[in-house]
N, C-alpha and C positions, 0 to 999 in steps of 0.2 A: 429512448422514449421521445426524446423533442425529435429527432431525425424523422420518429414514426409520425409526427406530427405535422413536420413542416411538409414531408412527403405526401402524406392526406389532406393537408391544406391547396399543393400543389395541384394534384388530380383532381380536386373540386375545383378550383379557381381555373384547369385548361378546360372542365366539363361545360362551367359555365361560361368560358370563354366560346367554345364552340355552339355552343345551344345561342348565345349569341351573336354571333355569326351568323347563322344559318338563318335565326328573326329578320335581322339586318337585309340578308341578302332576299329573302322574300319578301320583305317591306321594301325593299328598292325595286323589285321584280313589277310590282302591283301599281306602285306609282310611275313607274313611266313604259308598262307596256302598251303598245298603239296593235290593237285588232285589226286583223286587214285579210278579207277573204282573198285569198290568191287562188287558191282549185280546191274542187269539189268529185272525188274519186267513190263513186260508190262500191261495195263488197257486198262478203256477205253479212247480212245482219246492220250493218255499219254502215256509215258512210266518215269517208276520209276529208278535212276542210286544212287546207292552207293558212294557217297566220304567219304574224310577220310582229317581232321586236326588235322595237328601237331604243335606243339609248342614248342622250349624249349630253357630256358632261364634261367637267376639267381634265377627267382620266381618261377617259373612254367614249369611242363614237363605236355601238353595236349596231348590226343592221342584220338579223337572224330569221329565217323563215325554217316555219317548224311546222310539223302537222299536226290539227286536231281529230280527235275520235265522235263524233255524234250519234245520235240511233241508236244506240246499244238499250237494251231493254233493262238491264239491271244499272242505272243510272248513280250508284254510287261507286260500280267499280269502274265507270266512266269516266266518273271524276276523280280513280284513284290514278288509275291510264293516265289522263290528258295532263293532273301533276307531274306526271312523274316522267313522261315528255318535255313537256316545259320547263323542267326545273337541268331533265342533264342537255334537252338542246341548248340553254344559254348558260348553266350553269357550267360547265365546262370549258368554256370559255375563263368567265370568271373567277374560275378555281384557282386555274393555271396560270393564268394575266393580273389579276387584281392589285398588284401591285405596279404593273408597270403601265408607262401610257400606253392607249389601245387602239387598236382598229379592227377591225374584223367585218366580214362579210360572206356569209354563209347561208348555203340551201339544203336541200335533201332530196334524197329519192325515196320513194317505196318502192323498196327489192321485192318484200313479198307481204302481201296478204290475202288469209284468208278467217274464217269463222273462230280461229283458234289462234293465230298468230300473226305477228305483225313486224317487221323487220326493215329498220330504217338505215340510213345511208346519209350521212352529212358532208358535205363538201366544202368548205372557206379555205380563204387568205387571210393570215395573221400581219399584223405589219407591228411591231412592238416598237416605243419611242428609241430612237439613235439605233436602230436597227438597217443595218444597210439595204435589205430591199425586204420584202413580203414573204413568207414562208408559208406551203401550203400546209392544209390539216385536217385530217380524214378519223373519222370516227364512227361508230353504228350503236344501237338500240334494237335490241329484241326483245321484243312484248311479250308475252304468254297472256293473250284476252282473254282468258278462263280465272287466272288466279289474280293478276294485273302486276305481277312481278316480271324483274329481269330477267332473261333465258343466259346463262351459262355455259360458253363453247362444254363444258361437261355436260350439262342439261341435254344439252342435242346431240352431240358424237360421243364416242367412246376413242379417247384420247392413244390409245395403244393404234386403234387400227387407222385410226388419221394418222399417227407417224408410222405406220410402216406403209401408206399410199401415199406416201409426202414423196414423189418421185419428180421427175422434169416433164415428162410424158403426161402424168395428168393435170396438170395447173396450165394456167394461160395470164401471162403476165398484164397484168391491166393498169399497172401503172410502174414506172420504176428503172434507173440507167442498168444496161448492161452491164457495166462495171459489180453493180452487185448483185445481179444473179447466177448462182453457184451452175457449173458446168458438169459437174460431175457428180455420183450417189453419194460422196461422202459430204461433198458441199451443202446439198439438201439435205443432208441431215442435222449438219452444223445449223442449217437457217430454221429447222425446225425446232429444232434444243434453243436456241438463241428465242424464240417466237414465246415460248413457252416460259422460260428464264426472264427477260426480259420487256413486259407488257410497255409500251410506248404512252401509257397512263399510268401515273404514279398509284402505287400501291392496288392496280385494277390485275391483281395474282390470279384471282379464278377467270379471267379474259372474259369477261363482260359485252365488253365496247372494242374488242379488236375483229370484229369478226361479223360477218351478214350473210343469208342461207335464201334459198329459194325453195320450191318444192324437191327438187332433183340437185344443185348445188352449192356450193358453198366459197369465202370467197372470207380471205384472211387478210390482215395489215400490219404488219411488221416492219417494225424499226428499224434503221439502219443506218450507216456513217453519215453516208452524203448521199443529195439527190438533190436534184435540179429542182429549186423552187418548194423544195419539202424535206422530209425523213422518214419516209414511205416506201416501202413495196405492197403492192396489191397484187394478192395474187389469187385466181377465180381456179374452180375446177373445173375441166374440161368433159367433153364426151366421155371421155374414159375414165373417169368415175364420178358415181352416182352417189348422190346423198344418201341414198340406201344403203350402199356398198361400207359406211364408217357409222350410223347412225348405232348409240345407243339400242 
C-alpha cells in the first residue's frame, strides 16, 4: 500500500512537473519572441508569412525563422496551425538543448503546399557549450490544414511498399558522406530497418519530424554515425518513383 502510494504521489508530481514545463516554456516563448516579416508566399486559400525568434539569455542565444499561416477562413484552426508551428520550430531546439549552453540558427523551406497541406523543411547549426565545432540539424513538419494536426510518415505512405521501393535507383542522395551510403540491396535495406528503428528524435516512434513530401515525392532523414558537420542523410525520391507509387 505505501509503495502504491508513494508510486501515485510520483506520477502526479512528474504530471505536474511536466504541465509545468511546458507553462514555463510558453511563458518564455511569448516574452521575448521578436515578429519580423521575412516573406510573404501566397497559396491556395492561404497565405504563407516569414517570422523570426530570438532569444538571448545566459544559456542560450536562438535566432529561428519559422513560417506563419494567414487568410485561412476558419480563423481558429489558424490559430491552432500557427501554435503548433511555433511551438515545434523553436521548441525543438529547446527540448533537446535546454540544458546546455546554446546557439542555434536556423531557417526553413516550404517543400510543399497546397489547400490541404503544408510540409516544412528546417535547416540550422547547433553549436552546444565546450563543443568542439557546430553540428548541423535537419528536421520537417507536416500540416494537415484540414484537421490542423501532424501528418504521420503512416498517414501518407503505406510503410510496406516504401520498404520494398527503398532501393539505390530510386532515391537521390541530398545530403550525406559516401562512406555511409549502402552499395548494395541488402545495405538499403539495413538503412531502411535502422530509419524505422531508430527515429533521430527522441521518442518521435511514428516518424513525425523525419520525413517531407511534395505532390509526386518524398524525401527521408536518417540518422547515422558520422557525417561531416551533422548526423544526417537525406535522402529524396527520384523520377523513378512516385509518391503515387507508396502512397496509402
Amino acid at each position: 500500500m505505501i509503495l502504491a502510494v508513494v508510486i501515485g504521489l510520483s506520477i502526479s508530481c512528474n504530471k505536474v512537473n511536466v504541465v509545468k514545463q511546458n507553462a514555463d516554456k510558453e511563458e518564455l516563448y511569448n516574452s521575448y519572441i521578436r515578429y519580423e516579416n521575412l516573406s510573404n508566399n501566397a497559396t491556395s486559400g492561404y497565405n504563407i508569412v516569414g517570422k523570426k525568434f530570438s532569444l538571448i539569455n545566459s544559456t542560450m542565444n536562438l535566432d529561428i525563422d519559422y513560417p506563419c499561416v494567414l487568410g485561412m477562413e476558419d480563423v481558429e484552426k489558424q490559430e491552432q496551425i500557427n501554435k503548433l508551428i511555433f511551438l515545434i520550430s523553436t521548441g525543438t531546439y529547446y527540448d533537446i538543448f535546454v540544458h546546455n549552453g546554446l546557439e542555434v540558427s536556423s531557417n526553413y523551406s516550404i517543400i510543399y503546399s497546397d489547400e490541404s497541406y503544408l510540409s516544412i523543411k528546417y535547416d540550422g547549426f547547433v553549436v552546444v557549450r565546450e563543443a568542439n565545432r557546430p553540428h548541423y540539424m535537419c528536421f520537417c513538419l507536416n500540416v494537415d490544414l484540414k484537421t490542423g494536426e501532424v501528418i504521420k510518415l503512416e498517414d501518407l505512405v503505406d510503410i510496406e511498399k516504401l520498404k520494398d521501393k527503398f532501393v539505390k535507383d530510386n532515391f537521390t542522395v541530398v545530403k550525406g558522406l559516401d562512406e555511409n551510403i549502402p552499395v548494395d540491396e541488402k545495405g538499403w535495406k539495413d538503412l531502411f530497418n535502422k530509419y524505422l528503428k531508430y527515429p533521430f528524435l527522441d521518442e518521435d516512434d511514428l516518424h513525425n519530424y523525419d520525413f517531407y513530401f511534395t505532390n509526386n515525392k518524398i524525401g527521408l532523414i536518417i540518422s547515422c554515425n558520422t557525417d561531416a558537420g551533422g548526423r544526417y542523410i537525406i535522402l529524396e525520391s527520384n523520377d523513378n518513383l512516385s509518391l503515387a507509387d507508396i502512397k496509402r
